[in-house]
N, C-alpha and C positions, 0 to 999 in steps of 0.2 A: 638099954637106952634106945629108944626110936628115933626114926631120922628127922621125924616130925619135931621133935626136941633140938634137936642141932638147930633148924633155922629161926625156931624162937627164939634164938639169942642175935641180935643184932651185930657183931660182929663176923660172925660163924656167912650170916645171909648177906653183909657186902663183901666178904672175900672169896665168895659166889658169885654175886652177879659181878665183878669184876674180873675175876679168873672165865670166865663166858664172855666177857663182853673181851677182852683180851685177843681169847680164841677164835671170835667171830669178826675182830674189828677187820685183819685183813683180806676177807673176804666181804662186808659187808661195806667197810667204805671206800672201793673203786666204785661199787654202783651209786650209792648216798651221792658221790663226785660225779658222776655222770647226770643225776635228777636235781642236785643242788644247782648243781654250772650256770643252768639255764635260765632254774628260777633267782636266784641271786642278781643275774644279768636283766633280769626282766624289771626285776625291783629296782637294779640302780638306775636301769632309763626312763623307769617311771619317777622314779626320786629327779632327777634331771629334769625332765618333764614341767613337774612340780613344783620344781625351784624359778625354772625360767617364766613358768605365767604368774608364779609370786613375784618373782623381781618386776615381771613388767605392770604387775596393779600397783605395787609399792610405787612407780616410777610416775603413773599417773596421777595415783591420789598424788603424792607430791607435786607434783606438775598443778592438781586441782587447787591444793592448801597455799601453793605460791602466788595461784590467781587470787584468790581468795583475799590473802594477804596484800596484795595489789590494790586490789579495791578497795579496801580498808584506808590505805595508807592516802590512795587517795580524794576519797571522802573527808578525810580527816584534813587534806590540805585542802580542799573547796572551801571548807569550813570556815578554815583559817584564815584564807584569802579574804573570806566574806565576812570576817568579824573585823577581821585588820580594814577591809577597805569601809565598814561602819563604823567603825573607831574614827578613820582620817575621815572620813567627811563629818563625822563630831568635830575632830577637830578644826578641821576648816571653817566647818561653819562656826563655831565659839573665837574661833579669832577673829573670822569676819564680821564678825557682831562686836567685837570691842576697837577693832579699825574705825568705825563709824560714830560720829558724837550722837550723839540720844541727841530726839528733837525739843 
């Protein structure tokens, strides 16, 4: 049997690379800990970063959608005002037309 044959069986080749990764983990990750550290720390102030100019566009466009809604609401009472105050001088005038006797 060749040893070529041992790792063509899929069990045989991760109780390999686990028996090495084993023997190599403690030496290999105090360094991985030392290069990770840094970039980990770099990510999360960039993730912070990232968070805070999203909250403050979210905080705008809201601010935008609230004017927005402003205007609306108050368009819509100009409106009102100005159908109601057509309405009362219909009305006034139709009562002041039947106040008065036909000539």
């Amino acid at each position: 049997m060749k040893i070529e044959d041992l790792f063509r069986n899929n069990t045989v080749t991760a109780a390999a690379i686990a028996a090495g990764a084993a023997l190599l983990a403690p030496m290999v990750l105090p360094l991985l800990a030392g290069v990770t550290r840094p970039l980990a720390r770099t990510a999360l102030k960039s993730g912070i970063i990232v968070y805070e100019k999203t909250r403050e566009a979210v905080a705008e466009l809201g601010e935008a959608f609230d004017d927005l809604v402003a205007e609306a609401k108050a368009e819509l009472a100009q409106k009102q005002a100005a159908a109601a105050g057509v309405a009362e001088t219909v009305t006034v005038a139709a009562a002041s037309n039947t106040d008065t006797p036909a000539p």
